[in-house]
N, CA, C and O atoms as a MOPAC input file, in Angstrom:
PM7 MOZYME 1SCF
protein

 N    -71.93600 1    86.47200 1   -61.20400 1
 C    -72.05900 1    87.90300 1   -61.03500 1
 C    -72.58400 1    88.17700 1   -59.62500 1
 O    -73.50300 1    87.58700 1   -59.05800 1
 N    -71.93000 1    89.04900 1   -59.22600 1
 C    -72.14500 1    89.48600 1   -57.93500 1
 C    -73.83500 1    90.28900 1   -57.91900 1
 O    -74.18400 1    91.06700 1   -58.80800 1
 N    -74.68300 1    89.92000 1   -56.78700 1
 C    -75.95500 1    90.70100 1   -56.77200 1
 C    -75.93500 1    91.29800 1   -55.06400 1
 O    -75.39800 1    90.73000 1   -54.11300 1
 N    -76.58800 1    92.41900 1   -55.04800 1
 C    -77.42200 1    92.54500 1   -53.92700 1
 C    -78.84000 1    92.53700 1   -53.44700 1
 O    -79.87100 1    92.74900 1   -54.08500 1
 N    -78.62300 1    92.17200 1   -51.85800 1
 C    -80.42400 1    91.81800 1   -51.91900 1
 C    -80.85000 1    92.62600 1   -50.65600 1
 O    -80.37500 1    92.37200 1   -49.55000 1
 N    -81.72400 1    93.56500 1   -50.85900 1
 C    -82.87700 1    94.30900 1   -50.00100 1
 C    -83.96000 1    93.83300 1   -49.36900 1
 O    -85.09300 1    93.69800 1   -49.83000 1
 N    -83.66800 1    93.64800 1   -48.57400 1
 C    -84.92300 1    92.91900 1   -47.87300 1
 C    -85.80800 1    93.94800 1   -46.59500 1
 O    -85.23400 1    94.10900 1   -45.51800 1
 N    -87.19400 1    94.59200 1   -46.82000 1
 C    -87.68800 1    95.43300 1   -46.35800 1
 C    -88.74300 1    94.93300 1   -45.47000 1
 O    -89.85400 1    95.38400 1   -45.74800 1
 N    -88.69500 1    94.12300 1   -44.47600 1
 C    -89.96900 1    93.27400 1   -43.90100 1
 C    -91.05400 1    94.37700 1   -43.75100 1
 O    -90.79200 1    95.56500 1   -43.93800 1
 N    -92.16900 1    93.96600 1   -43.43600 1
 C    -93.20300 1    94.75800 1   -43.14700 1
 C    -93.10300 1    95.21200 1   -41.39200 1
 O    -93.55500 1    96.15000 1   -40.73500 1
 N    -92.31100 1    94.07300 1   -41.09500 1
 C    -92.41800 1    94.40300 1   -39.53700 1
 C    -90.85300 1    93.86500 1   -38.98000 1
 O    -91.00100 1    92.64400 1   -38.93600 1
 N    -89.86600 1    94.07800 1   -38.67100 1
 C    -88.79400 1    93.45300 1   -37.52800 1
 C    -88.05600 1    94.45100 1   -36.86500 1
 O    -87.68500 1    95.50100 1   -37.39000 1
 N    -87.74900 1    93.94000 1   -35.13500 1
 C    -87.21300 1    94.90900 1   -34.46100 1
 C    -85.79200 1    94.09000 1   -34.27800 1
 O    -85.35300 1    92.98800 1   -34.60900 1
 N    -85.35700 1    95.16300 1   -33.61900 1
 C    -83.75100 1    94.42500 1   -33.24500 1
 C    -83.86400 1    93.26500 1   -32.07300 1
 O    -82.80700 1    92.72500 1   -31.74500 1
 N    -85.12000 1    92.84100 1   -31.40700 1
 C    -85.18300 1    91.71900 1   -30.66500 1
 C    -85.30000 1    90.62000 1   -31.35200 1
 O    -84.87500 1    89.57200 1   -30.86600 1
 N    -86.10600 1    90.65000 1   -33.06000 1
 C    -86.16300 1    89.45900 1   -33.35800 1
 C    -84.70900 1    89.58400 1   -34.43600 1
 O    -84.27700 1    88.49600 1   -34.81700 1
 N    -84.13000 1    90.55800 1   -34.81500 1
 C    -83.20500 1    89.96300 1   -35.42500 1
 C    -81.63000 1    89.87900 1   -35.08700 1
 O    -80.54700 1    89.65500 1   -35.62700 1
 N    -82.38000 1    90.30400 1   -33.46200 1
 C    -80.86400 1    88.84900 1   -32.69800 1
 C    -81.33800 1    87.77700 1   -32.60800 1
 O    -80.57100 1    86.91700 1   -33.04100 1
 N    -82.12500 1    87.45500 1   -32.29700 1
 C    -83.21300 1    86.22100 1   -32.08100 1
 C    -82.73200 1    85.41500 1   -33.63800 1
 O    -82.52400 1    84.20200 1   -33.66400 1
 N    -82.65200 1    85.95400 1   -34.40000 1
 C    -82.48000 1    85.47300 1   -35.48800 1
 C    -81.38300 1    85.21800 1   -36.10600 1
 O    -81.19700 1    84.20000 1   -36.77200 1
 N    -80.35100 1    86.36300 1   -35.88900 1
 C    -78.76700 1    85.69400 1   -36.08200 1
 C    -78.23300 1    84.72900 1   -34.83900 1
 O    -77.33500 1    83.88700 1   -34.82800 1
 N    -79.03900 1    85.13000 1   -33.91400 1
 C    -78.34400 1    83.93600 1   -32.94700 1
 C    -78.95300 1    82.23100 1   -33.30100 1
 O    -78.26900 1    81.26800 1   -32.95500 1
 N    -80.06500 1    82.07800 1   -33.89600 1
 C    -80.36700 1    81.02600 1   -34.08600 1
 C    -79.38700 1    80.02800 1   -35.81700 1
 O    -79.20800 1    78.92000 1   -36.32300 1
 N    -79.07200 1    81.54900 1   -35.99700 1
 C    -78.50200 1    81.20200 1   -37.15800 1
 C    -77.16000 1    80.47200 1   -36.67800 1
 O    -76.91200 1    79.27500 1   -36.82300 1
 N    -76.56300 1    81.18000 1   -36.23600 1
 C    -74.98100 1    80.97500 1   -35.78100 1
 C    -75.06800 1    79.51000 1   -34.62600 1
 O    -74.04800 1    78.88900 1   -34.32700 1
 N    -76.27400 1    79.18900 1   -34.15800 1
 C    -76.27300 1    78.05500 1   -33.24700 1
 C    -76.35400 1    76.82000 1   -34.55500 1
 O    -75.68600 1    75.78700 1   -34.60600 1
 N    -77.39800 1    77.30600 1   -35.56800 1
 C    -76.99700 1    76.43200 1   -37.09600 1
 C    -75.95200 1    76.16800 1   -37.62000 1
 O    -75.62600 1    75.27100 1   -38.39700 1
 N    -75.21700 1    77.29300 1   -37.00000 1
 C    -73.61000 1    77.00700 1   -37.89700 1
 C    -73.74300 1    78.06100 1   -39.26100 1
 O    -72.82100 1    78.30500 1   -40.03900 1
 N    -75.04200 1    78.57700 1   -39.33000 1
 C    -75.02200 1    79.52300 1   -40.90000 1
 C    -75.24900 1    80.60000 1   -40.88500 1
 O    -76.13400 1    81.12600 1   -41.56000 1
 N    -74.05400 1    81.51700 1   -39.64800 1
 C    -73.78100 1    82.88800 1   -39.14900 1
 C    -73.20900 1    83.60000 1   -40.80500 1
 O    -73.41100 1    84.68000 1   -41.36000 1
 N    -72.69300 1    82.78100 1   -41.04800 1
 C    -71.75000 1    83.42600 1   -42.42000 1
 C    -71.84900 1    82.23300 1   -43.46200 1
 O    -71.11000 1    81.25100 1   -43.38500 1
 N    -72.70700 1    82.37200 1   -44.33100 1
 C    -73.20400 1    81.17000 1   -45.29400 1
 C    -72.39300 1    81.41700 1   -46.54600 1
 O    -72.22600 1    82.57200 1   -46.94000 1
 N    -71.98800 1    80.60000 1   -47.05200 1
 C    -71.19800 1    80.72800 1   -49.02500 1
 C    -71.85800 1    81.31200 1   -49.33500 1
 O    -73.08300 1    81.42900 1   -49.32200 1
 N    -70.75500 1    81.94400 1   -49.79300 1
 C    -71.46100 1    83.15400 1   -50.77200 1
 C    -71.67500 1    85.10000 1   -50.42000 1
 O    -71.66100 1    86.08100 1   -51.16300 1
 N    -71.79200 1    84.98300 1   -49.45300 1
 C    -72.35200 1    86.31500 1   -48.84500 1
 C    -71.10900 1    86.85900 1   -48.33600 1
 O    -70.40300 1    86.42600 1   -47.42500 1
 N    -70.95400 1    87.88400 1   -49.07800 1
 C    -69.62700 1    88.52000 1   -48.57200 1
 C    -70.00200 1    90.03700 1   -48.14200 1
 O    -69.20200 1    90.95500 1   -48.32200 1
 N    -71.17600 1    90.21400 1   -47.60900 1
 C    -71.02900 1    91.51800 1   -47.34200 1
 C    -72.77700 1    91.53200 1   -46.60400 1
 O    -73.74600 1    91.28100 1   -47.32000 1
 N    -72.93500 1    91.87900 1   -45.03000 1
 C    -74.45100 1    92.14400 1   -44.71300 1
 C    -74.51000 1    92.87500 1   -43.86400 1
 O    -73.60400 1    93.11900 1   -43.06800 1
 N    -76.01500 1    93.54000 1   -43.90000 1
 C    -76.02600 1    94.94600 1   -43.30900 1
 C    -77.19300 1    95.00000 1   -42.80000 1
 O    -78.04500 1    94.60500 1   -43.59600 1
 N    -77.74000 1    95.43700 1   -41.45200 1
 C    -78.76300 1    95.58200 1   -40.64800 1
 C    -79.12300 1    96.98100 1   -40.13400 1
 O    -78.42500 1    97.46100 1   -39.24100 1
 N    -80.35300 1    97.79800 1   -40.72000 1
 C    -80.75900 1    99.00300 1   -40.50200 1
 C    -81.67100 1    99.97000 1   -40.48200 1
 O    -82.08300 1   100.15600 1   -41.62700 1
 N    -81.98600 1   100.41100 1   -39.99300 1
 C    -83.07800 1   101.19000 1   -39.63700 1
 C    -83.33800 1   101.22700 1   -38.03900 1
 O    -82.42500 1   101.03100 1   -37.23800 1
 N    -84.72000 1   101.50500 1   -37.64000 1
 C    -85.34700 1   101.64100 1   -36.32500 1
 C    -86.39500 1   101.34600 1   -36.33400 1
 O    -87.17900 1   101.28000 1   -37.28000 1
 N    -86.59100 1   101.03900 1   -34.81000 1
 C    -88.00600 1   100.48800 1   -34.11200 1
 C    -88.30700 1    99.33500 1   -34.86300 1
 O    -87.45500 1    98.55500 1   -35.28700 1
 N    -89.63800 1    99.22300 1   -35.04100 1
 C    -90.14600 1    97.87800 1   -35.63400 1
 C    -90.07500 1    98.08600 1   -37.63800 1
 O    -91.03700 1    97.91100 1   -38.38600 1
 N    -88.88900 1    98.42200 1   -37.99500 1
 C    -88.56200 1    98.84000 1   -39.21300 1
 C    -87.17900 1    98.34900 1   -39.58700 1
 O    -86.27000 1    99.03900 1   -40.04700 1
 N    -87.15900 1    97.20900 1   -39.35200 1
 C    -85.46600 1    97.09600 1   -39.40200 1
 C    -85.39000 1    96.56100 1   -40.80300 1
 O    -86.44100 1    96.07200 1   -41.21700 1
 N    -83.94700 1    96.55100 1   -41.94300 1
 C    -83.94900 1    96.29600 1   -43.11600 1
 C    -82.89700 1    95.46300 1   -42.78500 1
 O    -82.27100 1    95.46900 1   -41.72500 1
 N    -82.68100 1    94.53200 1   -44.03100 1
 C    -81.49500 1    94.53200 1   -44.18500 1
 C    -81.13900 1    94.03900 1   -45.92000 1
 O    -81.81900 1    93.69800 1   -46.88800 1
 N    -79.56100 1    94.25300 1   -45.60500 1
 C    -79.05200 1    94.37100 1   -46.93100 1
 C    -77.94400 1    93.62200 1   -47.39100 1
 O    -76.85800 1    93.96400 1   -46.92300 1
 N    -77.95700 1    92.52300 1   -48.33200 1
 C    -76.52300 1    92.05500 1   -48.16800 1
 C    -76.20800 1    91.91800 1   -49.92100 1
 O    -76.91200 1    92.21100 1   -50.88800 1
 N    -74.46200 1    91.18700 1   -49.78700 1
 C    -74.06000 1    90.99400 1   -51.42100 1
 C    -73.88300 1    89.50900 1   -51.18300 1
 O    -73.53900 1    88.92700 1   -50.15500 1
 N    -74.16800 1    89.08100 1   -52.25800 1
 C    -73.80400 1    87.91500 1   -52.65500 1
 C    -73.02300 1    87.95800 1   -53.96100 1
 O    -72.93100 1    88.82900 1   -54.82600 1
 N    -72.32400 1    86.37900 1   -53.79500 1
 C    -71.40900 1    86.01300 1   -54.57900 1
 C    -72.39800 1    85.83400 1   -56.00800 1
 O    -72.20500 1    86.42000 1   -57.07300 1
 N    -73.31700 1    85.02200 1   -55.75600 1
 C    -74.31600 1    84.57200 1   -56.89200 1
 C    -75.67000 1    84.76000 1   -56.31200 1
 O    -75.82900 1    85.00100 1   -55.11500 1
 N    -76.87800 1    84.62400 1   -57.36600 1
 C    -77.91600 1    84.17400 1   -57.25800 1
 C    -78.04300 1    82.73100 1   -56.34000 1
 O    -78.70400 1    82.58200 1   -55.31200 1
 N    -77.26000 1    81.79600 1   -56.99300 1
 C    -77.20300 1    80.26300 1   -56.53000 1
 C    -77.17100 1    80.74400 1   -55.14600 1
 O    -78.18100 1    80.69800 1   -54.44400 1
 N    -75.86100 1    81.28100 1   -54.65500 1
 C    -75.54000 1    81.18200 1   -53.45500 1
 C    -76.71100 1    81.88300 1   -52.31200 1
 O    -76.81000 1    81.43300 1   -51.17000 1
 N    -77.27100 1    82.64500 1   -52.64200 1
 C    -78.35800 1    83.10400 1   -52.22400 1
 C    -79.44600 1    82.51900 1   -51.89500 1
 O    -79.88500 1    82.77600 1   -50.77300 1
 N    -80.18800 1    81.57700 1   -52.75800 1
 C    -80.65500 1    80.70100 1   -53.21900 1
 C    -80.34500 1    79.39600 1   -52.20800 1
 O    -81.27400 1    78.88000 1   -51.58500 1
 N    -79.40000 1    79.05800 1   -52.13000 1
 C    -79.37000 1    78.13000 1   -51.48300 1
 C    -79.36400 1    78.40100 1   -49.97700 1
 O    -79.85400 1    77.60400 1   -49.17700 1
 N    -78.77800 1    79.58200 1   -49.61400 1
 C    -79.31600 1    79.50900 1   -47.66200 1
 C    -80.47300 1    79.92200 1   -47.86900 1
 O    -80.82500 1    80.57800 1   -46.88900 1
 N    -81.36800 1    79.87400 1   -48.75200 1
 C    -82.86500 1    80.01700 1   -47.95600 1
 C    -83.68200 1    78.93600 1   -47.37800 1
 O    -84.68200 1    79.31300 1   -46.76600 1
 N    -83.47000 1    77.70700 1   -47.44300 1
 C    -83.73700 1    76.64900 1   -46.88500 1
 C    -83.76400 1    77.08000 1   -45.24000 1
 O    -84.75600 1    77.19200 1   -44.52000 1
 N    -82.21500 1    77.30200 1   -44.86500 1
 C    -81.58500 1    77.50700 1   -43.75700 1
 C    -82.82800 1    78.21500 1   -43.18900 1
 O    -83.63300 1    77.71300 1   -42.40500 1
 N    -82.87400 1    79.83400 1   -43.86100 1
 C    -83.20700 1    80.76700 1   -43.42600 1
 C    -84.40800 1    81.03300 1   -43.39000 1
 O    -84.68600 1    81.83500 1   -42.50000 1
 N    -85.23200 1    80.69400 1   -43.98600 1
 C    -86.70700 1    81.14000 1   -44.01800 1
 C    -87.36900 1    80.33600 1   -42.72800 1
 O    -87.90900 1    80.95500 1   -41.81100 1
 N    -87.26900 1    78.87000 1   -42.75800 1
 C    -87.47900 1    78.45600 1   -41.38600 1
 C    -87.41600 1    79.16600 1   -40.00700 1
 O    -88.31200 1    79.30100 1   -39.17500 1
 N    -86.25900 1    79.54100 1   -39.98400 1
 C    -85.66700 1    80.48500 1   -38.51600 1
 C    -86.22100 1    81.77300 1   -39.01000 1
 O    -85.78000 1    82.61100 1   -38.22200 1
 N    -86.92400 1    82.34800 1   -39.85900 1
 C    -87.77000 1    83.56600 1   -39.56700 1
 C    -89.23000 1    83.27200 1   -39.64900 1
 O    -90.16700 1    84.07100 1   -39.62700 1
 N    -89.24200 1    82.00500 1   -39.74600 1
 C    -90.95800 1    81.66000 1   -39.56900 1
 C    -90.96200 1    81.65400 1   -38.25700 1
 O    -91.78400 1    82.30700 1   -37.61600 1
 N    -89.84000 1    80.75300 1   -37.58900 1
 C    -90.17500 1    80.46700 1   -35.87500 1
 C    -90.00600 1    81.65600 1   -35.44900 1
 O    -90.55000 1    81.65900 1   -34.34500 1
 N    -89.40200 1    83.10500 1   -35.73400 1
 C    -89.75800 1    83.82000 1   -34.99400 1
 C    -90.75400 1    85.08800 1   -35.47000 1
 O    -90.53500 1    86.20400 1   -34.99800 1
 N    -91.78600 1    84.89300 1   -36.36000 1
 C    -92.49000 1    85.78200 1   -36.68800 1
 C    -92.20100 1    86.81700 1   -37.76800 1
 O    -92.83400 1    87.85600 1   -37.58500 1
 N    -91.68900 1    86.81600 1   -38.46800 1
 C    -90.95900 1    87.82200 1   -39.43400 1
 C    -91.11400 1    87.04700 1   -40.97200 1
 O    -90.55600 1    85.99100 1   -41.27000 1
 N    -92.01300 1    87.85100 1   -41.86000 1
 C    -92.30700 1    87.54600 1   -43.32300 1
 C    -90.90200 1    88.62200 1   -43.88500 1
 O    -90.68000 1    89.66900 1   -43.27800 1
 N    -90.54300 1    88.44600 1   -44.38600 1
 C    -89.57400 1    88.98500 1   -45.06600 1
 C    -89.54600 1    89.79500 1   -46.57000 1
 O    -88.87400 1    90.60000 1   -47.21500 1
 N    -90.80100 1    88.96200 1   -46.63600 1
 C    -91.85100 1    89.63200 1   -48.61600 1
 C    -90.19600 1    89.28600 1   -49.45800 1
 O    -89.15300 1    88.76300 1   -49.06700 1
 N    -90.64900 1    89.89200 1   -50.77200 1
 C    -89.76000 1    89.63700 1   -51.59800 1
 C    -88.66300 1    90.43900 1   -51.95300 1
 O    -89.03400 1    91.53100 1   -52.38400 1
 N    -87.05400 1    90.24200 1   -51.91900 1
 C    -86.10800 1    91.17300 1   -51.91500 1
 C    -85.69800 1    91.87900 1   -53.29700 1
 O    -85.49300 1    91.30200 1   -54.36500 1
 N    -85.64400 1    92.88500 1   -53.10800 1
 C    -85.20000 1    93.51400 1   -54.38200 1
 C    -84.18500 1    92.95100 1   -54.31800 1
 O    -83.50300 1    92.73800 1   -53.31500 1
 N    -83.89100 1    92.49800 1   -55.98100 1
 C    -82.63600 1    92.28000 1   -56.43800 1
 C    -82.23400 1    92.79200 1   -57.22900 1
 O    -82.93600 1    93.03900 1   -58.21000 1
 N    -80.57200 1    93.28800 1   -57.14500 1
 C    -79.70900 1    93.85600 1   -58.57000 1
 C    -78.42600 1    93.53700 1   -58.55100 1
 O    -77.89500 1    93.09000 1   -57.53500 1
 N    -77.75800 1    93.74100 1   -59.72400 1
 C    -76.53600 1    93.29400 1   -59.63900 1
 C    -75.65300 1    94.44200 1   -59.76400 1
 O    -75.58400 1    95.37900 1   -60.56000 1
 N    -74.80300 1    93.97800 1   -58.42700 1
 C    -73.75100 1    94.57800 1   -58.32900 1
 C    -72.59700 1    95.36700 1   -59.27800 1
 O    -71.68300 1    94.70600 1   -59.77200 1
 N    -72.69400 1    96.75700 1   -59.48900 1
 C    -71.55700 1    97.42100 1   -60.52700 1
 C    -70.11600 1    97.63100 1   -59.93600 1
 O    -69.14200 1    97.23900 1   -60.57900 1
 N    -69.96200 1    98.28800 1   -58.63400 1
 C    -69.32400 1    98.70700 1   -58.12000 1
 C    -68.88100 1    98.39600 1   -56.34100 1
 O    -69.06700 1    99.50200 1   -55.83400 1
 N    -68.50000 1    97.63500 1   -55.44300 1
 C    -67.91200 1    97.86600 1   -53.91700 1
 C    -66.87300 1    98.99900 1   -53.81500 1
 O    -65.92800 1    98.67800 1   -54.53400 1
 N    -66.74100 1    99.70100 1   -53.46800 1
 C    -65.64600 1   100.91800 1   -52.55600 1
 C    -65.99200 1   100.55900 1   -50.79200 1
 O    -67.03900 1   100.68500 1   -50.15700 1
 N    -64.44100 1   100.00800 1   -50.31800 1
 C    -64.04700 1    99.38100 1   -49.11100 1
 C    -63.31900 1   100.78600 1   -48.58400 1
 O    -62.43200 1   101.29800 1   -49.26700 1
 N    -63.82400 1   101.46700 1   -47.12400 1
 C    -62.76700 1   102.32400 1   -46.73200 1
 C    -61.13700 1   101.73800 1   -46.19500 1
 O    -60.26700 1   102.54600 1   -45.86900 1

């Protein structure tokens, strides 16, 4: 079952989260299994983001990847709301 995940840090700007997809994509895990859909938003030192996953599992498993590369650059991430997906509408 498809879920989405909210992730509301207490603190990230758009410097650390290029800092952060670029470290990703030098990993090779710009676009990890599973994640078919992510979204980066807000302002200033408020940035969110939002993505879908295929599964829990799949989710689950790039956090290895990922939590590392937001320790090295300062960013707690706290815990993401999760729900599962009812509906996508693609324009």
């Amino acid at each position: 079952m498809a879920i989405g995940a909210y992730f509301s840090p207490v603190s990230m700007n758009k410097a650390q989260y290029d800092e952060c997809m670029s470290k990703l994509s030098a990993a090779g895990a710009a676009a990890p299994k599973g994640r078919s859909y992510h979204t980066c938003f807000g302002e200033g030192d408020h940035l969110m983001v939002f993505d879908i996953w295929d599964s829990q599992e799949d989710m689950d498993a790039f956090g290895p990847t990922l939590m590392p590369v937001l320790a090295s650059i300062g960013i707690d991430p706290g815990q993401p709301d999760i729900m599962p997906i009812v509906n996508i509408v693609k324009a």
